[in-house]
C-alpha atoms as one frame of an Amber mdcrd trajectory, in Angstrom:
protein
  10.406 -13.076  -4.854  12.793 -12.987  -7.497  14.799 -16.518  -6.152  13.790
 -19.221  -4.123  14.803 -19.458  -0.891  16.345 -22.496   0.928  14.724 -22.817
   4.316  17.124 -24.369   6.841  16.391 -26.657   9.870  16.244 -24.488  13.353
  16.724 -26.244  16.755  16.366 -24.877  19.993  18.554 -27.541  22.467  17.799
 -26.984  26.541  18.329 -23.181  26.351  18.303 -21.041  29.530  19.054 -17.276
  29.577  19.495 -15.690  32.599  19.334 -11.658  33.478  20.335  -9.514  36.758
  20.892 -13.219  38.345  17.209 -14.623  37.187  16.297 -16.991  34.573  14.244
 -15.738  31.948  14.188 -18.444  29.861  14.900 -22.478  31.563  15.606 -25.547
  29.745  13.768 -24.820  26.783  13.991 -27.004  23.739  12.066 -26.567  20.275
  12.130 -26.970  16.687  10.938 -25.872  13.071  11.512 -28.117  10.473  12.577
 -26.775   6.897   9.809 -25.013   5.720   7.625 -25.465   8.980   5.819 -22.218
  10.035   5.661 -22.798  14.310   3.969 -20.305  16.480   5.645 -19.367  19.755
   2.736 -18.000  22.564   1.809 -17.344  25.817   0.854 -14.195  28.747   2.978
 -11.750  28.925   6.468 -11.923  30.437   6.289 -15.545  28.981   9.817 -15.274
  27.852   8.457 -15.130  24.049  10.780 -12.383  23.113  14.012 -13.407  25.325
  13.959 -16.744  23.705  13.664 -15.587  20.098  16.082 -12.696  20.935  18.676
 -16.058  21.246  18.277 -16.838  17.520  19.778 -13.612  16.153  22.283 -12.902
  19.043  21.240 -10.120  20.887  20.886 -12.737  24.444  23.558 -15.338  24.553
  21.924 -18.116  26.381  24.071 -18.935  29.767  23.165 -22.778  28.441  22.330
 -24.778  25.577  22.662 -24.127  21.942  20.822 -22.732  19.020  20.755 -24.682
  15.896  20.830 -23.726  12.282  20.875 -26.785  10.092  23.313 -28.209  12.873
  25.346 -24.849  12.979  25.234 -23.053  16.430  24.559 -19.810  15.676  26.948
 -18.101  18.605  29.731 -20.124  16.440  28.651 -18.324  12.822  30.172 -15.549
  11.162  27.135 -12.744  11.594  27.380 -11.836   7.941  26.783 -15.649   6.818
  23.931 -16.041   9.896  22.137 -12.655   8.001  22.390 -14.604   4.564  20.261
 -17.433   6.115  18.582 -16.409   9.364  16.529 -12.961   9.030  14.904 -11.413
  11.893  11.553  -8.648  12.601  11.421  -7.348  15.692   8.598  -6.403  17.686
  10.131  -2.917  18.711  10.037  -1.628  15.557  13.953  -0.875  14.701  13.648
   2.837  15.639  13.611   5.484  14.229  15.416   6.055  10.705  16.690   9.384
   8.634  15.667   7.087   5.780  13.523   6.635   3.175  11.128   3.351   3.130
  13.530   2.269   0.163  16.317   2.582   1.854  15.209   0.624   4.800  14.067
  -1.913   2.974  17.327  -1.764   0.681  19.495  -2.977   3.737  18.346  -6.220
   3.560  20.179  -6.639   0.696  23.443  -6.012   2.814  24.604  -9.481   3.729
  24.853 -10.358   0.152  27.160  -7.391  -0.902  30.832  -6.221  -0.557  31.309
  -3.049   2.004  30.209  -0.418  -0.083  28.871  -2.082  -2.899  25.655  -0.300
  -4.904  22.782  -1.989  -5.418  22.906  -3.875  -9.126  20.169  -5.025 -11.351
  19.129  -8.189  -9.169  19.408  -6.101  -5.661  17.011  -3.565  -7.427  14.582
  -5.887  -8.314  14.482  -7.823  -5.172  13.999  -4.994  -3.156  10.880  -3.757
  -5.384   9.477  -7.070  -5.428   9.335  -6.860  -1.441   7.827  -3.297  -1.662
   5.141  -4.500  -3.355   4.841  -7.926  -1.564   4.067  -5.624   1.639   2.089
  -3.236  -0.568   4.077  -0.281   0.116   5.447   0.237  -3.203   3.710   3.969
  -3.085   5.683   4.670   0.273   8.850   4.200  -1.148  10.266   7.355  -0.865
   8.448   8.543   2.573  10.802   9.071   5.019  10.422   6.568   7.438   9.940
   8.292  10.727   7.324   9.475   9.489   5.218   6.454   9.028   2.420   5.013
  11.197   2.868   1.825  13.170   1.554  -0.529  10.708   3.460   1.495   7.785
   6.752   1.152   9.650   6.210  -2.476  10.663   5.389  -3.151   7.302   8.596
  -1.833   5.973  10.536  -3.714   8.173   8.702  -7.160   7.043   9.636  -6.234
   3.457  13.671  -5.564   4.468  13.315  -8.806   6.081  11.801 -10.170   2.652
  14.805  -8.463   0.897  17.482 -10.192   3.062  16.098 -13.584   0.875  16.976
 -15.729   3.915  15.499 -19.286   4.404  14.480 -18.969   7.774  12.601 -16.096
   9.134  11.577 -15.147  13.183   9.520 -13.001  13.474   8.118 -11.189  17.237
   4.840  -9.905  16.741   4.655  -9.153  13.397   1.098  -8.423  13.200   1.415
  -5.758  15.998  -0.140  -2.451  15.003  -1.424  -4.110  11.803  -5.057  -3.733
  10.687  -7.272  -7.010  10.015  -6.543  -7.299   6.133  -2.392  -6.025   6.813
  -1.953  -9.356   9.807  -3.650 -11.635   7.192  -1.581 -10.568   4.475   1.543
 -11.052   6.165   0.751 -14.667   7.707  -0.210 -15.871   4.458   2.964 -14.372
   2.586   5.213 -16.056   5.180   2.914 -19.821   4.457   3.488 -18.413   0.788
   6.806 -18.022   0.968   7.743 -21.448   1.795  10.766 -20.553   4.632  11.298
 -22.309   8.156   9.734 -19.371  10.260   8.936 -19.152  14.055   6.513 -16.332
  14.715   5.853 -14.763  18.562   1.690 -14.203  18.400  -0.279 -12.859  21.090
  -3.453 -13.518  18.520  -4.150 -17.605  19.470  -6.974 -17.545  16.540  -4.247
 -16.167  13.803  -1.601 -18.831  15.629  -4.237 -21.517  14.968  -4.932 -20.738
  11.501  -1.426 -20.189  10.247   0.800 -22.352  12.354   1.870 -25.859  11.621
   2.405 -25.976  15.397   2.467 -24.171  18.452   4.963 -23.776  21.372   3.407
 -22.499  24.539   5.761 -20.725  26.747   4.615 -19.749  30.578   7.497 -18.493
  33.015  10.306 -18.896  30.725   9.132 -22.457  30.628   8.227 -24.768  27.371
   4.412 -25.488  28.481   3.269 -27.722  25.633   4.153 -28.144  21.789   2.246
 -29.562  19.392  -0.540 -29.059  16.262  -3.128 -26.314  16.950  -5.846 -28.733
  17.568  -3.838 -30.579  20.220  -2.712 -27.749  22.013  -5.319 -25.160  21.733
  -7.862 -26.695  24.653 -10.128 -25.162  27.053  -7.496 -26.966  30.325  -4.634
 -24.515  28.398  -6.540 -21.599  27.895  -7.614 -21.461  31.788  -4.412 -22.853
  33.148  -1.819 -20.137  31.199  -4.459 -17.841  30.245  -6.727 -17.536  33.438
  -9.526 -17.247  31.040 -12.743 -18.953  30.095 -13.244 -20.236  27.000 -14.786
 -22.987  24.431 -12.510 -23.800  21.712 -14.808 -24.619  18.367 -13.444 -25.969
  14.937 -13.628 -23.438  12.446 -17.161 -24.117   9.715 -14.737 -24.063   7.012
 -11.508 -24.696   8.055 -11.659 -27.106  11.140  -8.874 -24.955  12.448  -9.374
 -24.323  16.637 -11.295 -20.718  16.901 -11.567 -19.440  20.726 -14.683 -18.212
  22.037 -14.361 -16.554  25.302 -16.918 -16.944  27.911 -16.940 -13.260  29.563
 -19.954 -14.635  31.886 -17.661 -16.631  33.925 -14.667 -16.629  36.224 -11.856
 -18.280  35.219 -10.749 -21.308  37.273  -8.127 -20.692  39.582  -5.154 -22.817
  40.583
């Protein structure tokens, strides 16, 4: 990208959200370090998505805070939280009567005045994150008309054009073919930002993650590095699956194997 990016400090202190009268989300506490890339899993109806939807204010938590470099984030002005907190969603933002350039051009709208054009350095952010994604040919499809992965990948690259130092990201790699998901981890590792990504992939969580946060009920599981936390017990205890868990030949990075002969232990 065209500047570097300051990646901020993200803390997660005893939140609980609650919905129709029922928690969601209890007591959960986390964090991601500047620059730290931290994978957030677990089944579904975890509470993956409630929690993360508590970092860019669409759920107020009923308690505890969210932290950005000791700012809550409830407390920020929402243009100044868009300059430093950016956000992909795993819904896929709708659908737009835009062009992939212009989506990807809004991302450049916390740093402008209302109204303001697009100047030299707006322009050449917002190409450089075209091509990041590799979607510089799409630029002027309309958007609507995209495929999943085309449209997910568009909204990676507005979040690339926002230039903010800490990213979260809710399945990102959703609808993405095998070369598209490995892309994208490895441009967020490249990128050098604090970024918390929602993966239902464990192997991809294992390979890029610094560490991993294992939700189950709305409730913080375990945290910890991949090798710690990625274990057989886990996998058949959250999971309900089967499995070995083998260091990678080259990597030494956790790699699941399942073990479809089997039944899965049960509680």
């Amino acid at each position: 990208m065209s500047a570097a990016l300051d990646p901020g400090a993200l803390r997660v202190e005893d939140v609980t959200v609650v919905a129709g009268g029922r928690p969601l989300v209890q007591d959960v506490s986390l964090h991601a370090d500047p620059g730290e890339v931290v994978g957030l899993v677990g089944p579904n109806g975890a509470g993956k998505s409630t929690l993360l939807r508590t970092f860019y204010r669409v759920l107020r938590p009923a308690r505890g805070r969210v932290l950005l470099d000791g700012e809550d984030v409830w407390r920020m002005q929402g243009k100044a939280l868009a300059r430093r907190l950016a956000a992909v969603l795993q819904e896929g933002g709708g659908d737009f009567d835009l062009t992939v350039h212009d989506v990807v051009a809004m991302g450049r709208t916390p740093h402008k005045r209302a109204f303001a054009g697009d100047d030299d350095h707006d322009r050449a952010v917002i190409a450089d994150a075209l091509t990041e994604l590799d979607i510089a040919g799409l630029a002027s499809a309309p958007f609507d008309r995209l495929s999943g992965g085309e449209k997910q990948r568009v909204l990676i690259a507005r979040a690339l054009a926002q230039q903010a130092g800490t990213l979260i990201l809710d399945e990102p790699t959703n609808h993405l073919d095998l070369r598209h998901q490995l892309d994208t981890l490895r441009l967020v590792r490249r990128l050098g930002v604090t970024a918390v990504i929602a993966l239902h992939d464990l192997n991809l969580a294992a390979a890029f993650c610094d560490r991993i946060c294992v939700l189950d009920h709305g409730a913080l599981i375990t945290s910890g590095p991949p090798e710690r936390v990625i274990t057989p017990a886990l996998l058949a205890d959250v999971y309900r699956v089967d499995a070995e868990v083998i260091p990678g030949p080259r990597t030494g990075t956790p790699q699941i194997h399942l073990l479809h002969d089997e039944e899965p232990p049960r509680p």
